[in-house]
Every structure is written in structure tokens, then in C-alpha cells.
N, C-alpha and C positions, 0 to 999 in steps of 0.2 A: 504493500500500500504506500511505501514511502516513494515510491519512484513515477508515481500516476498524478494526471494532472488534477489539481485538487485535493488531494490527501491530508492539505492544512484545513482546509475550509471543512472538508468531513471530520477530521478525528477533531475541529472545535465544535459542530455539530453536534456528534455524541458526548462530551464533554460537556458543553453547556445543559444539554438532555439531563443529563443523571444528573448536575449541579445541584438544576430547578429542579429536578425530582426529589435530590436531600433534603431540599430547603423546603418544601412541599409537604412532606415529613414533620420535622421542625415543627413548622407551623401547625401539622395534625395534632400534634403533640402538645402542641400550648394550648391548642382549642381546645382539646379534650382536660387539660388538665386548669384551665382557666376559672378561677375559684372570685376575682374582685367583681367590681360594679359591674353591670351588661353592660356591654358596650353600645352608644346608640346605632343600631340601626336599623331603624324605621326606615319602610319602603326598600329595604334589598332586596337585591335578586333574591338571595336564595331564602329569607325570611331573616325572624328577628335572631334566633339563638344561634351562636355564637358555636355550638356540636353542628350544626347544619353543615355548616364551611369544614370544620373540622373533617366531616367526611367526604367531601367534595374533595380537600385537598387529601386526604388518605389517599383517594381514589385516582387523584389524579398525577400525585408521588409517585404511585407504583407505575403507571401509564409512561411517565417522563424516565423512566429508571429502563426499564423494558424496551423503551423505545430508543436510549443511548446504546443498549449492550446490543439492540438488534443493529442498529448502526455502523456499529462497529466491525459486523458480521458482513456489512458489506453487499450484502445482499437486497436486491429487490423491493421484497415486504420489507425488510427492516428500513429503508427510504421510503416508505411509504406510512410505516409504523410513525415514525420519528417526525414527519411531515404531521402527521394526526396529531400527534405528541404535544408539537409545538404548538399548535393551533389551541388544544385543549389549555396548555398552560397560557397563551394570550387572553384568552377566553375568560380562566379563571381572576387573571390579575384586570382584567376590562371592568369586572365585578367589584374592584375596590376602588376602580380611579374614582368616588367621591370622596373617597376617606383619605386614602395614600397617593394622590395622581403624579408624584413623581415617580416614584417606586413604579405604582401600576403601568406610567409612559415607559423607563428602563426597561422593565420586563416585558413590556410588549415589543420593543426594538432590538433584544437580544431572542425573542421569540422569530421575529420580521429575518433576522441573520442566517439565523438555524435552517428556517423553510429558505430563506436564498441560497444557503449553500446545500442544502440536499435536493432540490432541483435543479441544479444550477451541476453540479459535480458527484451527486451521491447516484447516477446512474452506471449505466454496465458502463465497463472502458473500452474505449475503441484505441485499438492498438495506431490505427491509421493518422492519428491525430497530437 
């Protein structure tokens, strides 16, 4: 893989993939174990409590993690995996830009990188090129 055009753009594709997917985690983690005031949010997406998100981002941890290691793999589905991936993690941080909108703008432009570079370079290689 190191000798193919693109092979920087991809293995930071699946890198950033599992990143957002720790960090995804993380965040499951605090939602679940999140014990102070509710945090306001009236009129979310995904409603008011604060376990809602927590398993959205569960869900979609493992989705971003799965979707690095298929990446990686190089193959096919796993650029197509990882395309889903990204999107699902834009998605979820699209969901907080009225609370964190810089975070959520970051996360959606290193989302925006990912899908550029697994279409862009995560396809078959053509030796002729």
C-alpha cells in the first residue's frame, strides 16, 4: 500500500475513522455515566435525555471503528463501509452544531476529508496510472 497513488490520503482515512470512533466511545461513556444537571436540550434531534445520544454515539463508535479496520483492508466494501462511516459521524456531530458548532463545523470537515479521500483514492488500483 505504500507504493500506490494515494496511500497517504487512505491510511489518514482509516485513521481519522477509528479516531472519531474512540472518541465516539468516550462520549458513550460520559452519556451513560452523566450523573449532574440535564443538560438543556429542548427540541433535539434525538430528544431530551442525554442516554438517547449516548447510544447513538455507542452505535455509531463501533460503525466508525469497523469502518477504519475495513479501510485498511483495502478493499471494496471496506471504501464503501468507511464512506457510510463518515457520513454517519457528520450526521451525528450536525446534531450538536447548536450547542458545540465549532466542534460540530471540525468534525464535519474532517468527516468532508475522509469521504474525499476514499473516493477520490480508496478505489481498486490501476497499475496503468
Amino acid at each position: 500500500m505504500e507504493n500506490e497513488k494515494g496511500s497517504g490520503w487512505t491510511l489518514f482515512a482509516a485513521v481519522m475513522l477509528m479516531f472519531a470512533g474512540v472518541m465516539r466511545l468516550f462520549d458513550a461513556v460520559w452519556a451513560f455515566n452523566y450523573t449532574g444537571a440535564s443538560p438543556r436540550l429542548r427540541d433535539a434531534v434525538l430528544g431530551e435525555s442525554i442516554s438517547n445520544y449516548g447510544w447513538w454515539w455507542l452505535l455509531s463508535g463501533a460503525i466508525l471503528i469497523g469502518g477504519g479496520f475495513a479501510v485498511l483492508s483495502r478493499s471494496q466494501i471496506g471504501r464503501w463501509i468507511g464512506i457510510g462511516a463518515a457520513i454517519i459521524g457528520a450526521l451525528g456531530a450536525i446534531t450538536w452544531m447548536p450547542y458545540y458548532p465549532v466542534w460540530s463545523l471540525v468534525y464535519v470537515l474532517i468527516a468532508s476529508a475522509v469521504i474525499y479521500a476514499l473516493t477520490m483514492y480508496g478505489g481498486l488500483v490501476n497499475e496503468n496510472t
